[in-house]
C-alpha positions as CSV (number, residue, x, y, z in Angstrom):
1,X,34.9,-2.0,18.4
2,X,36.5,-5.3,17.7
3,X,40.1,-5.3,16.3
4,X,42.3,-7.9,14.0
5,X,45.9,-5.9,13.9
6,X,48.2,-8.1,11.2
7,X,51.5,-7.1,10.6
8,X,54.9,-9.2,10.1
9,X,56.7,-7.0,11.7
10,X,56.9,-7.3,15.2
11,X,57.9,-4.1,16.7
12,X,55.3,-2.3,13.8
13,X,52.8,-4.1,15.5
14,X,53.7,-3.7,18.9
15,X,53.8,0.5,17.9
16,X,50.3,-0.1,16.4
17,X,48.5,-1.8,19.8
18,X,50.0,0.8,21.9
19,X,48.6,3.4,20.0
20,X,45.1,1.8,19.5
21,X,45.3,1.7,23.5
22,X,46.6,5.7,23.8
23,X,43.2,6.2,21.6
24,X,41.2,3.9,24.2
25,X,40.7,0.6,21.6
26,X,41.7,-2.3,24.0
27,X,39.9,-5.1,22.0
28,X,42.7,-5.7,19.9
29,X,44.1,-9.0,19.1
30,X,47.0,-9.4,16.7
31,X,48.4,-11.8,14.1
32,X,52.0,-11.9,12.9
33,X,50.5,-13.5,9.4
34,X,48.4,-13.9,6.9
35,X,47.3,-17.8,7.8
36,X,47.3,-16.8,11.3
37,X,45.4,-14.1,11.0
38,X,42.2,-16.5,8.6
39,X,42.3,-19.0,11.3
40,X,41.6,-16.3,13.8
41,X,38.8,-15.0,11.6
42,X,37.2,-18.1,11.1
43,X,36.6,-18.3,14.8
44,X,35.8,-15.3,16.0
45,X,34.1,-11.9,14.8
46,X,35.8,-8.7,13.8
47,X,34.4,-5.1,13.2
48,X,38.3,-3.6,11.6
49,X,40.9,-5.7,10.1
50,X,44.5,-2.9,10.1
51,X,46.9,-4.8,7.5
52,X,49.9,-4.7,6.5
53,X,49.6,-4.6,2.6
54,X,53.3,-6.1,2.3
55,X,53.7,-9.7,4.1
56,X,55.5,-13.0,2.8
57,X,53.8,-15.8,1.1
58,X,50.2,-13.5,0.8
59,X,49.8,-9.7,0.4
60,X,47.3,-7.4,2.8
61,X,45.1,-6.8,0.1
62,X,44.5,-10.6,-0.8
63,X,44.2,-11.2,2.8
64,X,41.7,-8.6,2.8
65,X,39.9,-10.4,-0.4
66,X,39.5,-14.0,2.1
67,X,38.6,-11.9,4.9
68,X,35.4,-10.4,3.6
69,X,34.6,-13.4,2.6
70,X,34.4,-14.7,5.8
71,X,32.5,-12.0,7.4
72,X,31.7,-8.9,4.4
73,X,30.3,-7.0,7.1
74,X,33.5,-6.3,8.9
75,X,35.8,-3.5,7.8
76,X,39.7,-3.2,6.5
77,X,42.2,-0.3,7.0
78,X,45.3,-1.3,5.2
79,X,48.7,0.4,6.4
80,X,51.6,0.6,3.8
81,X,55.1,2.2,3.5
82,X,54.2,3.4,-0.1
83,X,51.8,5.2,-1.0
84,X,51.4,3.7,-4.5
85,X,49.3,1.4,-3.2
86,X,46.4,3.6,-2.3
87,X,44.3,2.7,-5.5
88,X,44.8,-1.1,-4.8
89,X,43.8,-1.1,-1.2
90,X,40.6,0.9,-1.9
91,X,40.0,-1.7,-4.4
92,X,40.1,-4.1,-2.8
93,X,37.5,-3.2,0.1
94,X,39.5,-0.9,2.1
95,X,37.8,1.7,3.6
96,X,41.2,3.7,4.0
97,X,44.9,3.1,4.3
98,X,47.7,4.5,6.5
99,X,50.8,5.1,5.5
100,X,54.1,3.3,7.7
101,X,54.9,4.6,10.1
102,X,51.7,5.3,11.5
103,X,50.9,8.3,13.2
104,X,48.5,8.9,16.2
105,X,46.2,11.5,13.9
106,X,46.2,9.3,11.1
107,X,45.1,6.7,12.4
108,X,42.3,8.0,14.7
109,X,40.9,9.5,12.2
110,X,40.4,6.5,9.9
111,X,39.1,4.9,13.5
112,X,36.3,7.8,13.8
113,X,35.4,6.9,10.1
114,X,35.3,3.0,10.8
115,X,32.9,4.0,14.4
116,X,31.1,6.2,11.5
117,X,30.3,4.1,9.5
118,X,29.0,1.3,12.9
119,X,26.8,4.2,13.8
120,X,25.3,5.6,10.9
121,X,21.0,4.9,12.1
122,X,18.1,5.6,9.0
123,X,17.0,8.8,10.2
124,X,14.3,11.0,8.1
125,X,16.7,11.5,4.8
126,X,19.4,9.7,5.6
127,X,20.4,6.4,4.8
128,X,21.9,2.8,6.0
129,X,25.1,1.7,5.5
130,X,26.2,-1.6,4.8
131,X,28.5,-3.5,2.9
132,X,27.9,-6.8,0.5
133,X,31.8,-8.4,-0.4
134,X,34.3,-5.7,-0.8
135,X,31.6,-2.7,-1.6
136,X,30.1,-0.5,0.4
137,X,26.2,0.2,0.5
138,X,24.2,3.7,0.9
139,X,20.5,1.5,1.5
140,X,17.1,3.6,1.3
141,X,14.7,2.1,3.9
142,X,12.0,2.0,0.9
143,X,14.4,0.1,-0.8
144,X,14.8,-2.4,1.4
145,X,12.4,-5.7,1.1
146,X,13.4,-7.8,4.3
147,X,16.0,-7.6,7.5
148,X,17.1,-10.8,8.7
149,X,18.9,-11.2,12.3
150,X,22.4,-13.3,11.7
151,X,24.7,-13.7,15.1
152,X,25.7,-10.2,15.7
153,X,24.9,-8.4,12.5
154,X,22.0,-8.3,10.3
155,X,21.5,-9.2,6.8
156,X,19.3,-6.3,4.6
157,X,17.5,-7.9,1.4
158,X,17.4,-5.4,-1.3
159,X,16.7,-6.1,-5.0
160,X,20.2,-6.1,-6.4
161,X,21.7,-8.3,-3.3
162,X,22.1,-8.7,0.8
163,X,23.8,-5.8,2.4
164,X,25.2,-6.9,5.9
165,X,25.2,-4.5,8.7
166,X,26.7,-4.3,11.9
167,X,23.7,-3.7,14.1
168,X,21.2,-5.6,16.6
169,X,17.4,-6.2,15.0
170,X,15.7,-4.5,17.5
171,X,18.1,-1.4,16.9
172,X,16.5,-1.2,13.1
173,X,12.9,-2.0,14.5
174,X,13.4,1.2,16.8
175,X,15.0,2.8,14.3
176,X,12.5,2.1,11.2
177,X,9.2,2.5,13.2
178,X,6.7,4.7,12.0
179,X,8.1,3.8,8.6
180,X,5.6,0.4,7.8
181,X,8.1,-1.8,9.0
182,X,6.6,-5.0,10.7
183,X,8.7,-7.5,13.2
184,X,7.0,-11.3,11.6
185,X,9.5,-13.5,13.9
186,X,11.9,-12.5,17.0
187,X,15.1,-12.3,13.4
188,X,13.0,-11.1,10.8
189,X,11.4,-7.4,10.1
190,X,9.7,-7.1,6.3
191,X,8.9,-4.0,4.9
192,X,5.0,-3.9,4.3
193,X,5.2,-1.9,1.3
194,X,7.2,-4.3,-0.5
195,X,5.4,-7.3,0.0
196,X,3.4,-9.2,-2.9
197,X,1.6,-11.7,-1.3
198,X,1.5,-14.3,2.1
199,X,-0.1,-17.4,2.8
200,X,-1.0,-19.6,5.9
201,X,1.7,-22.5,6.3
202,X,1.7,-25.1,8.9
203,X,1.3,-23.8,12.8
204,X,-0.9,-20.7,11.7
205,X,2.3,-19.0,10.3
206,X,3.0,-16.8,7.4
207,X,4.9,-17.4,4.7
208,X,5.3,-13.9,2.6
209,X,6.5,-12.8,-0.9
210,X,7.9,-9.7,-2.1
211,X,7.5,-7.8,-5.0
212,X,10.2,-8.0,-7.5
213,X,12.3,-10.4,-5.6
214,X,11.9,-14.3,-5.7
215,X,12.9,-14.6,-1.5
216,X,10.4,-15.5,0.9
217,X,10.5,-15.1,4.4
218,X,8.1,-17.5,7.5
219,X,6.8,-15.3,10.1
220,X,6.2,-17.5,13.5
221,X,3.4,-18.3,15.3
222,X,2.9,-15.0,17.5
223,X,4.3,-13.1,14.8
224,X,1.4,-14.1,12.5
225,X,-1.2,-13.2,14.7
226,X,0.3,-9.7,15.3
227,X,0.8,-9.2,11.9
228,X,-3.1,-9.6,10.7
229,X,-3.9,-7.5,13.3
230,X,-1.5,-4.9,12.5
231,X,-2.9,-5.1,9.0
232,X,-6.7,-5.1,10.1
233,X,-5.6,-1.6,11.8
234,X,-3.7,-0.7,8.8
235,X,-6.3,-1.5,6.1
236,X,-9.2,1.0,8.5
């Protein structure tokens, strides 16, 4: 798990690294600011943002607002030295918050609820979980219409919105086979139930429409071919 650790207080966050070590986090980088901590964002990837809600010249929980925007799939723990600011920092897409100074149980156990949260897999009555801006997501597989691959996450289509999820493509193809779920092009998987219509487009390839949803998604050239053969079997 990938870690962005922003506190203005040096020695805080010196206490906070060498714990998330003692619990065997190493990937931790760290920002003594608010600014600091966006420009970091911007280039790089994080699973957990841990910050401080009280910081000069911007405030954890509006860092917290810019940083989902950047990447909504990511999570945010918030750490404070009072504890009414609980409501605020749930609020305001926190997952949890820990109260200053932070102790070892504490905060592993708001890190087992973040790794919960990266593993939770669409078994047989159970559901994905992903988040869209600062909410969080319980996703039925029938519910879903499309799964797009984006970098290191992907992005799950379902009526009301896109749900992001930390997790590799051909994790969810594993995951969601047996459950009418077709891969259409190396980043996209559609659910079959869902779809409306397709037609041929240029190359041989598929363009399909969903049910109650104006998005379409292109298959490619291979993907095409597999998928009319798929449905041959299917329609037998």
């Amino acid at each position: 798990m990938k870690i962005l650790a922003v506190d203005d207080e040096t020695l805080a966050l010196s206490r906070l690294v060498r714990l998330l070590g003692e619990l065997g986090y190493t990937d931790v980088a760290t920002a003594n600011d608010p600014i600091e901590a966006l420009t970091m964002a911007a280039k790089e990837r994080y699973d957990l943002y841990l910050l401080d809600i009280s910081m000069p010249g911007m405030s954890g929980l509006e860092l917290a607002d810019r940083l989902l925007q950047i990447d909504s799939g990511s999570f945010v723990i918030f750490q404070t030295a009072y504890s009414e600011y609980a409501l605020e920092a749930f609020g305001s897409g926190g997952i949890d918050y820990l109260l200053k100074p932070v102790d070892r149980p504490s905060l592993q156990k708001s890190l087992a609820r973040v790794e919960g949260y990266l593993r939770t897999v669409p078994e047989e009555g159970k559901k994905l979980l992903g988040k869209s801006g600062s909410s969080i997501y319980l996703v039925e597989p029938d519910d879903i219409f499309y799964i797009r691959a984006d970098l290191d996450e992907v992005i799950v289509r379902i009526k009301e919105t896109d749900v992001y999820l930390k997790r590799k493509i051909s994790d969810l193809e594993e995951l969601l086979h047996g459950r009418n779920f077709f891969r259409i092009h190396r980043s996209i998987i559609v659910n079959v139930d869902r779809i409306r219509s397709m037609e041929s487009v240029e190359q041989s390839k598929l363009r399909i429409s969903f049910v109650g949803i104006d998005s379409t998604v292109t298959s490619s050239k291979d993907g095409a071919k597999d998928f009319r053969e798929y449905l041959e079997r299917w329609s037998l």
